[in-house]
C-alpha positions in Angstrom: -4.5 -6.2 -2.0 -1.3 -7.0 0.3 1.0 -10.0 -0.7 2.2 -12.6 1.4 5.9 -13.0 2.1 6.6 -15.7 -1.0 4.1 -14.0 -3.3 6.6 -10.7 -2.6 9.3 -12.6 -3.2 8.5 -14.1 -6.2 7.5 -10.7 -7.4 11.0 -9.1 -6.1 13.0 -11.7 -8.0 10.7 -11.1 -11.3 11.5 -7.6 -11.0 15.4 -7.7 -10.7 15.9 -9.8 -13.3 13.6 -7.8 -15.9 15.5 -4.5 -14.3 19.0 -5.3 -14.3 20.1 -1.0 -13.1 18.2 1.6 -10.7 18.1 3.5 -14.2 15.9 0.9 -16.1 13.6 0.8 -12.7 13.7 4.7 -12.9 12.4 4.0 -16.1 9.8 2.0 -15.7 8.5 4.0 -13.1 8.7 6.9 -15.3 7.3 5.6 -18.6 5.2 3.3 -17.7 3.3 4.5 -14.3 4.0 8.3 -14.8 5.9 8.3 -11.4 9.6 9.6 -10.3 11.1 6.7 -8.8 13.4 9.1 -6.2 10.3 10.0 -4.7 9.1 6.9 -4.1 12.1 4.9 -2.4 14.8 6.1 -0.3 17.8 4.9 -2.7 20.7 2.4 -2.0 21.2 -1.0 -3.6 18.9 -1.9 -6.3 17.3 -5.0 -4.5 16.3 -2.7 -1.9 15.0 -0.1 -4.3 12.6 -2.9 -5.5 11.8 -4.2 -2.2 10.8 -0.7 -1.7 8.8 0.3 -5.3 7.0 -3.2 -4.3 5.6 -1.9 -0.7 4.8 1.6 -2.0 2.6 -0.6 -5.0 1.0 -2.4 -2.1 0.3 0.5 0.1 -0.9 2.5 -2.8 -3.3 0.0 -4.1 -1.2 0.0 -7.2 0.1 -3.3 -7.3 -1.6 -4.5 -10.7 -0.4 -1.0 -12.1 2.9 -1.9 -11.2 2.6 -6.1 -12.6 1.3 -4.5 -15.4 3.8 -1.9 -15.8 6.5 -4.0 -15.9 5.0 -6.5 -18.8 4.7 -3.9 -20.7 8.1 -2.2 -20.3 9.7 -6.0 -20.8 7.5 -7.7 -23.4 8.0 -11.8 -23.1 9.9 -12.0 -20.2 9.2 -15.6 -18.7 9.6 -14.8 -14.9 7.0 -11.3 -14.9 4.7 -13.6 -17.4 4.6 -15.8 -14.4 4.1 -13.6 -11.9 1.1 -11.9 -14.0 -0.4 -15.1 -14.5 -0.1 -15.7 -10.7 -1.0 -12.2 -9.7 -4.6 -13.0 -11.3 -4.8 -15.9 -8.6 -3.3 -14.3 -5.9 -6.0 -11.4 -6.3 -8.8 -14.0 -6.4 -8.2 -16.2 -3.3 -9.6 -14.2 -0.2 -7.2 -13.6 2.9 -9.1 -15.7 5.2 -9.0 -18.6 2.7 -5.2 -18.4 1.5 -3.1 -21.4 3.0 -0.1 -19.1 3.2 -1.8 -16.1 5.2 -0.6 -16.9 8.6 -2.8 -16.6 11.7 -6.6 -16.8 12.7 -9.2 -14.4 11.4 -10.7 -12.4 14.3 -14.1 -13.4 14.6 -17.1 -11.0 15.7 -15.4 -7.5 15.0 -17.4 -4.9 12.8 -14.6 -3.5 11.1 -16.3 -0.1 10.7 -17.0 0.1 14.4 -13.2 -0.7 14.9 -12.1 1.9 12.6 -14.1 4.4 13.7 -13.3 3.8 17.3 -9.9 3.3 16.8 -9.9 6.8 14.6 -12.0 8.4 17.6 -9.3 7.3 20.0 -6.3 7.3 19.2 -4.1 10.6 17.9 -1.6 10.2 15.0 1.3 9.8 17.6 -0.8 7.3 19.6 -1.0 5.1 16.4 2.7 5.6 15.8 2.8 4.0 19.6 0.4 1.5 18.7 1.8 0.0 15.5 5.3 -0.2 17.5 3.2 -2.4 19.9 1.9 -4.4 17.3 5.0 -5.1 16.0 6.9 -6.0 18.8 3.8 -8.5 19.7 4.2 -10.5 16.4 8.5 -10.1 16.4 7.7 -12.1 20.3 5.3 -14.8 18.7 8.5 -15.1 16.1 6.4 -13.1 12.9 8.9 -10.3 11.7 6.4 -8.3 10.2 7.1 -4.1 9.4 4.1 -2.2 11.1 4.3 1.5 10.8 1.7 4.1 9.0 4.9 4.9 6.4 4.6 1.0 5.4 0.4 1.3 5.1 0.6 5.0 3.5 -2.4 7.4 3.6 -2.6 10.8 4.3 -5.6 11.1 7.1 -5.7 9.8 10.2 -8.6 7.7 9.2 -7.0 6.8 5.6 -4.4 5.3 7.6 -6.3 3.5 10.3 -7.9 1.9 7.6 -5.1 0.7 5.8 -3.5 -0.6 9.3 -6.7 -2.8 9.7 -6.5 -4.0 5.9 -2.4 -4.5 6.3 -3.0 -6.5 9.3 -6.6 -8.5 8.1 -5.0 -9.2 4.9 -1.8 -10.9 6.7 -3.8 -12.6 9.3 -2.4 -10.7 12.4 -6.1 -8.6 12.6 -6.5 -10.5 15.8 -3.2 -8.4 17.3 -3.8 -5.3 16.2 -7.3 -5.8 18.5 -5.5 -7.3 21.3 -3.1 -4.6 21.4 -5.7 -1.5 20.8 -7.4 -3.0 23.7 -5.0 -3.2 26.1 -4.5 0.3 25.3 -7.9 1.8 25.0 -9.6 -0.8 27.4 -13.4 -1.0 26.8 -12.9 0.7 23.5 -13.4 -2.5 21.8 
C-alpha cells in the first residue's frame, strides 16, 4: 500500500509529535519493529528522519508494522489513534477509486505482460534512466513526485520493476510510466 501526499502527511505530523528526539524514533524502531533506525534513514533533522522511516515503511510493505509500532510504543496518543483509525480506511479504498489519487488509471495494460517486458528490456541502469524520465514527465505536468528504485526498494531487477509499476499505479501516474517505457522501448508495449 503507498499513501497519498495528505494521508503522508497526516502520518508525518502523528509521528513527530508522539516522537519528540531522533532517540525515541531510534527507539521505536528498535523495540518495537526489531530495526536499527541508522540503517534505515540517512540522518539530519528529525522531520526528515520521519519523512524518511515513513517511505522505507511504504516501500517495505511495512506501513501497518510501522502504524502499529508506534501505538504501541505511545499508548493513548490522540493524533496516531487517529491515524490508526484512518489507516484501516485508507487500506480499504482501492487506488483507482480514491478521490485524492491523482490521474487516470491506464486502461487495457496486463500488468504482468508489462512487467515482464519491461524486466526483459530494460537493464538496472536503463531503469535508473527511465525513472529519471518519469519523473521529469510528471515535475512538467506540475506533479513533484520522487521516482527512483531507492524510493520503491527491492533487491532484483524484477522486485523493483514491480514495485515501480505498484509506486506509480497506486499514485495514479501508471499511465506515464507506459508513455515513457514506450518512447523508449517502442513496440515493447
Amino acid at each position: 500500500m503507498n499513501l497519498t501526499g495528505p494521508e503522508r502527511k497526516q502520518l508525518h505530523d502523528a509521528m513527530l509529535g508522539a516522537f519528540p528526539s531522533v532517540a525515541d524514533l531510534s527507539m521505536l524502531a528498535s523495540f518495537h519493529m526489531s530495526e536499527n533506525l541508522a540503517a534505515i534513514v540517512s540522518g539530519g533533522r528529525l522531520p526528515d528522519q520521519v519523512f524518511e522511516l515513513i517511505g522505507w515503511a511504504e516501500a517495505q510493505g511495512r506501513l501497518e508494522d510501522l502504524v502499529a509500532a508506534a501505538q504501541r510504543a505511545v499508548p493513548g496518543n490522540a493524533k496516531l489513534t487517529a491515524v490508526a483509525e484512518d489507516f484501516a480506511r485508507w487500506k480499504s479504498v482501492p487506488a483507482s477509486v480514491n478521490p485524492s489519487a491523482p490521474g487516470p488509471a491506464v486502461p487495457d495494460i496486463n500488468l504482468t505482460k508489462l512487467r515482464t517486458a519491461m524486466t526483459g528490456a530494460f537493464s538496472t541502469d536503463d531503469l535508473h534512466t527511465l525513472c529519471a524520465d518519469v519523473e521529469q514527465e510528471l515535475n512538467s505536468r506540475g506533479i513533484s513526485l520522487p521516482v527512483s528504485l531507492e524510493a520503491v526498494g527491492g533487491d532484483r531487477k524484477d522486485v523493483q520493476v514491480l514495485k515501480l509499476i505498484q509506486y506509480l499505479q497506486h499514485r495514479g501516474h501508471l499511465a506515464v510510466l507506459v508513455q515513457v517505457a514506450r518512447a523508449a522501448r517502442p513496440g515493447l508495449i
